[in-house]
Biopython code that builds the backbone (N, CA, C, O; Angstrom):
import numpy as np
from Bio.PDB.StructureBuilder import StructureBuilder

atoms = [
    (1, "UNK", "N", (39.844, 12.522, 31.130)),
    (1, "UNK", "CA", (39.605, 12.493, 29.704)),
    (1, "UNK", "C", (38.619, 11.401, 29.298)),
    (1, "UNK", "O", (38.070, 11.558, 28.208)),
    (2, "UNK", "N", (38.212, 9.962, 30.250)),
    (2, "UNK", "CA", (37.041, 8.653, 29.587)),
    (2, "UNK", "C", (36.184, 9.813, 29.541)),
    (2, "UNK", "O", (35.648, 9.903, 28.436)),
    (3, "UNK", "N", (35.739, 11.076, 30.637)),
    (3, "UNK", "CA", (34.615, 11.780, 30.407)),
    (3, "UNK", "C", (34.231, 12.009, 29.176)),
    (3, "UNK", "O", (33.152, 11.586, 28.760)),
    (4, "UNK", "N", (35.040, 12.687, 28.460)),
    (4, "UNK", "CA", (35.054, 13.744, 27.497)),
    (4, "UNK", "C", (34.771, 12.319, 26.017)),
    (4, "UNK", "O", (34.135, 12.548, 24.989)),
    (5, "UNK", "N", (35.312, 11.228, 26.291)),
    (5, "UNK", "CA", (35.577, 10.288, 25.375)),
    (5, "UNK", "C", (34.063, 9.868, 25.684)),
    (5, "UNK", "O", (33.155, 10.204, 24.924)),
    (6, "UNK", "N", (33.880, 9.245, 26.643)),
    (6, "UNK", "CA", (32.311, 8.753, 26.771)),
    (6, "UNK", "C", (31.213, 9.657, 26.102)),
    (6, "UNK", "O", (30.406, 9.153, 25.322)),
    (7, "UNK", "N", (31.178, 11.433, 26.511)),
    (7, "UNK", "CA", (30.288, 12.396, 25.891)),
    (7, "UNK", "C", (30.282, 12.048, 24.333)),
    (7, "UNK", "O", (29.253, 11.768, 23.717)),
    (8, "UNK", "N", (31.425, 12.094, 23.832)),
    (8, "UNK", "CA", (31.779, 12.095, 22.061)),
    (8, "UNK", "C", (30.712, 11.021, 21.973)),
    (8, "UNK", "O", (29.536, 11.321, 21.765)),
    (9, "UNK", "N", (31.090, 9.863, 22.119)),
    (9, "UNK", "CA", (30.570, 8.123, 21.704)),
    (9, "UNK", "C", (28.830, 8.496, 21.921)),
    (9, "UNK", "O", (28.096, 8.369, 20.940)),
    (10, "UNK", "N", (28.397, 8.840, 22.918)),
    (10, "UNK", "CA", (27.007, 9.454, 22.575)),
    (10, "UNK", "C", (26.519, 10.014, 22.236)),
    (10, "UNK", "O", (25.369, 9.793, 21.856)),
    (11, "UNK", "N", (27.244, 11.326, 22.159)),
    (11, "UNK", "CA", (26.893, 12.438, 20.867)),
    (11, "UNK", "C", (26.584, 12.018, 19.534)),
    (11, "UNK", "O", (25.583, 12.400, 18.927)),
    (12, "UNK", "N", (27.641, 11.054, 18.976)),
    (12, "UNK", "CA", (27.772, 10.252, 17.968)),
    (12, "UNK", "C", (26.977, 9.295, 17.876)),
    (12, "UNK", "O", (27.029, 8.859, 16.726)),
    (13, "UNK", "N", (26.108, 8.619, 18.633)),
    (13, "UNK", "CA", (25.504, 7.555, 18.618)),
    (13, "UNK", "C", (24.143, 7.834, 18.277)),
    (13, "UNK", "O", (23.528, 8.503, 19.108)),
    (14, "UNK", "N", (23.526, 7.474, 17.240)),
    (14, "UNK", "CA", (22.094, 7.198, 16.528)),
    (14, "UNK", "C", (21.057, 6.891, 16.675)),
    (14, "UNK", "O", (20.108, 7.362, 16.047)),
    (15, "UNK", "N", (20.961, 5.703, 17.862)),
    (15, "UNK", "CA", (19.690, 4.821, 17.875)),
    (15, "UNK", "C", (18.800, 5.539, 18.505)),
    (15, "UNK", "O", (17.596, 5.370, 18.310)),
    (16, "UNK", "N", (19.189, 6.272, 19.191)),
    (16, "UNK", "CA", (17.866, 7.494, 19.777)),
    (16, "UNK", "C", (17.055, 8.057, 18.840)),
    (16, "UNK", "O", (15.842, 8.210, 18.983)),
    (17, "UNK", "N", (17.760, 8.403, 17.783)),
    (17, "UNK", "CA", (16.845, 9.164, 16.761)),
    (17, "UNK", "C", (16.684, 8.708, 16.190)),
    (17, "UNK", "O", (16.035, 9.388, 15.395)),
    (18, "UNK", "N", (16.872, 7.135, 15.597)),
    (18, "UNK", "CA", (15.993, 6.604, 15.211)),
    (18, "UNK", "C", (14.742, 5.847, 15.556)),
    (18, "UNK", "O", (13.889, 5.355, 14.817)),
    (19, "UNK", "N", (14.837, 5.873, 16.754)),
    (19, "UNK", "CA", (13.461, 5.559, 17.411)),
    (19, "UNK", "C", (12.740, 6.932, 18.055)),
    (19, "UNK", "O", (11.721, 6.694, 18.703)),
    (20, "UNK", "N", (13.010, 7.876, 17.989)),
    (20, "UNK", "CA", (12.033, 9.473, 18.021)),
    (20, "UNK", "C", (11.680, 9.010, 16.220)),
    (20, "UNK", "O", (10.472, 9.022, 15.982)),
    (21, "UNK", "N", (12.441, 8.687, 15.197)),
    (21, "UNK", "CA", (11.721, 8.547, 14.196)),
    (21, "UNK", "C", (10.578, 8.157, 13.818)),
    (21, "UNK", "O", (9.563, 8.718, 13.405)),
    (22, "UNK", "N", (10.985, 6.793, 14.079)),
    (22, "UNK", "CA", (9.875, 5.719, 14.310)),
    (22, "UNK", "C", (8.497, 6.440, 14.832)),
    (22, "UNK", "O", (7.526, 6.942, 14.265)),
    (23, "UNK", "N", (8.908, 6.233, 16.242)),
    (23, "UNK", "CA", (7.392, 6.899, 16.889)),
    (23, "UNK", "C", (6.798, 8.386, 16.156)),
    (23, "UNK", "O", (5.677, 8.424, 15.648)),
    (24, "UNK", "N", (7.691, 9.544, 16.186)),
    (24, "UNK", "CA", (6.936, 10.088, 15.062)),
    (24, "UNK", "C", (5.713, 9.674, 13.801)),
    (24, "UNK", "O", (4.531, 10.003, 13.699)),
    (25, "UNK", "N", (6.638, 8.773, 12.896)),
    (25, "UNK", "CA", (6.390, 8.228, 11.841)),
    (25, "UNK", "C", (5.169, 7.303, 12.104)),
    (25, "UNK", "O", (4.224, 7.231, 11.318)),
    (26, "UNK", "N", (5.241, 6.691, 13.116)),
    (26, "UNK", "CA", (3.689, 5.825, 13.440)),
    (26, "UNK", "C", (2.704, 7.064, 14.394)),
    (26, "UNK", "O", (1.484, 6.997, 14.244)),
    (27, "UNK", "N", (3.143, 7.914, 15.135)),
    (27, "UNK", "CA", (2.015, 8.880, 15.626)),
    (27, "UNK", "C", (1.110, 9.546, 14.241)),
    (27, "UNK", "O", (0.012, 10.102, 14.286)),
    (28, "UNK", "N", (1.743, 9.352, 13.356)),
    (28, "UNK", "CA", (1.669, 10.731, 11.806)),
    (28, "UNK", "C", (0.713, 9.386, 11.338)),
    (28, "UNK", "O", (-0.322, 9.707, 10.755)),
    (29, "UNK", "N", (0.878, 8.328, 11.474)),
    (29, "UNK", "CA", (0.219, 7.004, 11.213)),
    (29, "UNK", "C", (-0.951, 6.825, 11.250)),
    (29, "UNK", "O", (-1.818, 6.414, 10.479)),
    (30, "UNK", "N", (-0.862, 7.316, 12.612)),
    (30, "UNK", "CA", (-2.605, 6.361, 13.608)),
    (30, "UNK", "C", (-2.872, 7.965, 13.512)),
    (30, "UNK", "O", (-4.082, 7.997, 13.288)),
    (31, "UNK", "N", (-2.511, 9.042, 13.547)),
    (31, "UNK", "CA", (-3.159, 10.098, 13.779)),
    (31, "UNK", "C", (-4.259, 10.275, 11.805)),
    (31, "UNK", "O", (-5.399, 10.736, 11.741)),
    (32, "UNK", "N", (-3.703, 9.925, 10.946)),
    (32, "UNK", "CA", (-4.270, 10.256, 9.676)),
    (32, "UNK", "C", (-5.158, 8.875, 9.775)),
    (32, "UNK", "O", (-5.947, 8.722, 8.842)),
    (33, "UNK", "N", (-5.138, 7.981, 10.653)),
    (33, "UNK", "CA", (-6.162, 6.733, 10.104)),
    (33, "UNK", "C", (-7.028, 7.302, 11.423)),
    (33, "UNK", "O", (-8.035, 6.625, 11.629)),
    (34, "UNK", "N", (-6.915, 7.946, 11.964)),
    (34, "UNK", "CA", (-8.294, 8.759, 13.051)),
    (34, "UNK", "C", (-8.962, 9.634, 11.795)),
    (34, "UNK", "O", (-10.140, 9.595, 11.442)),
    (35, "UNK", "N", (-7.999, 10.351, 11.278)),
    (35, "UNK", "CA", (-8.858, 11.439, 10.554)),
    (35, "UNK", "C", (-9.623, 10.821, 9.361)),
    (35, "UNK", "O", (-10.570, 11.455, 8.896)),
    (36, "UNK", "N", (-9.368, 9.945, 8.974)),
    (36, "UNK", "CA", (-9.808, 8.544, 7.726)),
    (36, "UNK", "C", (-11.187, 8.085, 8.064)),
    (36, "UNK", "O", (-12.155, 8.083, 7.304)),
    (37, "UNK", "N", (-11.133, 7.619, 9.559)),
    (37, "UNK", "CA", (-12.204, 7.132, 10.280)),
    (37, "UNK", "C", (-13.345, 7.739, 10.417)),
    (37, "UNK", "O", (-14.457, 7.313, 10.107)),
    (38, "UNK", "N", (-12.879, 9.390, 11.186)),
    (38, "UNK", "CA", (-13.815, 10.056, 11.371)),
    (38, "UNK", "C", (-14.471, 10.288, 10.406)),
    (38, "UNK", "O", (-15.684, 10.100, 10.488)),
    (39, "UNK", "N", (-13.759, 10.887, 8.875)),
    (39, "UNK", "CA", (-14.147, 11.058, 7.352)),
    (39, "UNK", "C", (-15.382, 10.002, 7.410)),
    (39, "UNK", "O", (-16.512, 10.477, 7.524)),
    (40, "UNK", "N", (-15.241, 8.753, 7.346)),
    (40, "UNK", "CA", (-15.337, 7.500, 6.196)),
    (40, "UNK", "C", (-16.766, 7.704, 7.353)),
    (40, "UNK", "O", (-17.777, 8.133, 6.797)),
    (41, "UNK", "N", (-16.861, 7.489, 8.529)),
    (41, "UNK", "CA", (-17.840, 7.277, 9.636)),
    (41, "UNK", "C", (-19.172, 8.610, 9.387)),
    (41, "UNK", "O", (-20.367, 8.324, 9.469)),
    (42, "UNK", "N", (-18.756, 9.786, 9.138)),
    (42, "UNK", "CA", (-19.685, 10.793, 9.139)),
    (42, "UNK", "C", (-20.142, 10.679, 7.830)),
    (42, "UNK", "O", (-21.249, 11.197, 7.688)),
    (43, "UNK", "N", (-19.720, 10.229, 6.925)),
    (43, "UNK", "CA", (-20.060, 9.998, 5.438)),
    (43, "UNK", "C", (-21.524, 8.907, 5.500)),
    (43, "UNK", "O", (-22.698, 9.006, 5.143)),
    (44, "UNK", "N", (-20.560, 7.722, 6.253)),
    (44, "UNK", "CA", (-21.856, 6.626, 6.297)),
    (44, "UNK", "C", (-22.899, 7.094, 7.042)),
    (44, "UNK", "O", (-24.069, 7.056, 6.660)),
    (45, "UNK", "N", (-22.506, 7.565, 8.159)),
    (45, "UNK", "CA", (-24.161, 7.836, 9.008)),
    (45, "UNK", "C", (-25.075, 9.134, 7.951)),
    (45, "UNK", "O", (-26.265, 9.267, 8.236)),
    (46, "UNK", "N", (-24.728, 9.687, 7.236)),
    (46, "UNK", "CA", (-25.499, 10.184, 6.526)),
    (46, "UNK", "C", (-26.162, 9.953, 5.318)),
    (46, "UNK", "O", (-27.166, 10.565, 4.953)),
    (47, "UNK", "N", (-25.326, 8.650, 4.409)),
    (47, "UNK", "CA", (-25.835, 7.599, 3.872)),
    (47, "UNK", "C", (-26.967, 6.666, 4.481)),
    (47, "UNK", "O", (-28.050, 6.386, 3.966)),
    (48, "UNK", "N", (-26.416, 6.223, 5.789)),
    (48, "UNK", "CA", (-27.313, 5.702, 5.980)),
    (48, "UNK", "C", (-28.759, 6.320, 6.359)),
    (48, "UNK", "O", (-29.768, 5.614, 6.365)),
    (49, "UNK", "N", (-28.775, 7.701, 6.675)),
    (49, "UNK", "CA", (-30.057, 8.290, 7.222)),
    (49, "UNK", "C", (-31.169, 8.236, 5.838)),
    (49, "UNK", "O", (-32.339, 7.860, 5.757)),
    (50, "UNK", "N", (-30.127, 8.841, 4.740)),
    (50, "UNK", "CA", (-31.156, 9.142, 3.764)),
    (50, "UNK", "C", (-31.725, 7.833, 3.384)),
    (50, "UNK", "O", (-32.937, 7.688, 3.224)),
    (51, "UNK", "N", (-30.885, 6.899, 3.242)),
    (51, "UNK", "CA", (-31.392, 5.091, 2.354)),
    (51, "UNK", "C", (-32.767, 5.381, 3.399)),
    (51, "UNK", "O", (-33.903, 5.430, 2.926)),
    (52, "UNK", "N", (-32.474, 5.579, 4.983)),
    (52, "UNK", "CA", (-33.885, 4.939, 5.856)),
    (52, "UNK", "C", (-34.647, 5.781, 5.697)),
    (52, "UNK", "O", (-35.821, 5.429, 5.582)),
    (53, "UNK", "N", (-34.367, 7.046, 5.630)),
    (53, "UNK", "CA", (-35.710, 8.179, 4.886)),
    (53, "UNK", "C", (-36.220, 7.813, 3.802)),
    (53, "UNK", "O", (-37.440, 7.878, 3.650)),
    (54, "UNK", "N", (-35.442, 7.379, 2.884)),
    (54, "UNK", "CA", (-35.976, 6.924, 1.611)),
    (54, "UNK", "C", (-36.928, 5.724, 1.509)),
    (54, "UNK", "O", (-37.914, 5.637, 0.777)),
    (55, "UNK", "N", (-36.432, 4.775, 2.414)),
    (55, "UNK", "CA", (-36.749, 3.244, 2.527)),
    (55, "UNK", "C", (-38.689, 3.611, 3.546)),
    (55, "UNK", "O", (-39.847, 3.388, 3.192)),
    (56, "UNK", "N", (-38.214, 4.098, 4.549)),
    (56, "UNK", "CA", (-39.341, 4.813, 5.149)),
    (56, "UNK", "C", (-40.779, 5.208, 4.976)),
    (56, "UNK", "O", (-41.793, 5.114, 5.667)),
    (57, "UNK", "N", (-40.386, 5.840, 3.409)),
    (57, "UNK", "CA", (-41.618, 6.486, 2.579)),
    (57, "UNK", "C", (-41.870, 5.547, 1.630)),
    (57, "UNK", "O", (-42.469, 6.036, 0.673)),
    (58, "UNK", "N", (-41.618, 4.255, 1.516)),
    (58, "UNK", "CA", (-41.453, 3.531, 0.173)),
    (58, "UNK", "C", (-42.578, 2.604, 0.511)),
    (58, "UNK", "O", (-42.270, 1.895, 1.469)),
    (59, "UNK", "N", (-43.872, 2.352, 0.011)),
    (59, "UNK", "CA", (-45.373, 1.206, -0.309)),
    (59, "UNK", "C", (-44.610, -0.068, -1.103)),
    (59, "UNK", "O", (-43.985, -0.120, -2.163)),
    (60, "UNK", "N", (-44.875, -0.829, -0.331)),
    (60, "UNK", "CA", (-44.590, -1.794, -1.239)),
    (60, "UNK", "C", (-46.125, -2.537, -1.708)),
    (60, "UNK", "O", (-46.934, -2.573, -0.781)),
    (61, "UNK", "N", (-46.479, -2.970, -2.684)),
    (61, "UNK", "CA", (-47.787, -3.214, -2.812)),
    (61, "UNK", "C", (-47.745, -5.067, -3.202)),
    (61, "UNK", "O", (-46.873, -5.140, -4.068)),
    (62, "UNK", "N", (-48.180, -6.224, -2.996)),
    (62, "UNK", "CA", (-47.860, -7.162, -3.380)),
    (62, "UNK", "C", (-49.139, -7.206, -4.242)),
    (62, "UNK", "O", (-50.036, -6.448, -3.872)),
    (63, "UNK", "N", (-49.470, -8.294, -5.794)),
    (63, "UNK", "CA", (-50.230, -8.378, -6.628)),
    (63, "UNK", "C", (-50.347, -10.120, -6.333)),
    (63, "UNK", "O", (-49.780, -10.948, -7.046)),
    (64, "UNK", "N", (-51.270, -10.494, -5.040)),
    (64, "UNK", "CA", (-51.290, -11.822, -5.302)),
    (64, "UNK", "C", (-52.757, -11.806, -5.804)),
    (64, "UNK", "O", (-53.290, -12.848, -6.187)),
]
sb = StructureBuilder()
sb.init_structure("model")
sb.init_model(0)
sb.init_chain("A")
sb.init_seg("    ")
for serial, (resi, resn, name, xyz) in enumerate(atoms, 1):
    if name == "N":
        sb.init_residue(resn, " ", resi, " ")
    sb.init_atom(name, np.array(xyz, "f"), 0.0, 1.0, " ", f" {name:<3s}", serial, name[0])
structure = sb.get_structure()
């Protein structure tokens, strides 16, 4: 019968799932600050192309 008593006490016991929580909860984490990154990163390199296209074609003339 400790068998059957030992099975219960772990059946019953929590801390496992709260650490499958956890790690879930931080994979769901770092996985949306990848997708943030990639966003925020393809945004700038195309900002930055046009400023240097723009900057590129631009005379500056000085009047000394």
């Amino acid at each position: 019968m400790k068998l059957f008593k030992i099975a219960k006490t772990f059946r019953k016991d929590e801390d496992g799932a709260v650490t499958v929580d956890w790690v879930v909860l931080t994979a769901a984490i770092v996985g949306l600050g990848i997708a943030v990154l990639t966003s925020v990163t393809s945004g700038t390199k195309t900002v930055t192309e046009a400023v240097s296209t723009h900057l590129n074609g631009t005379k500056v003339t000085t009047t000394f």
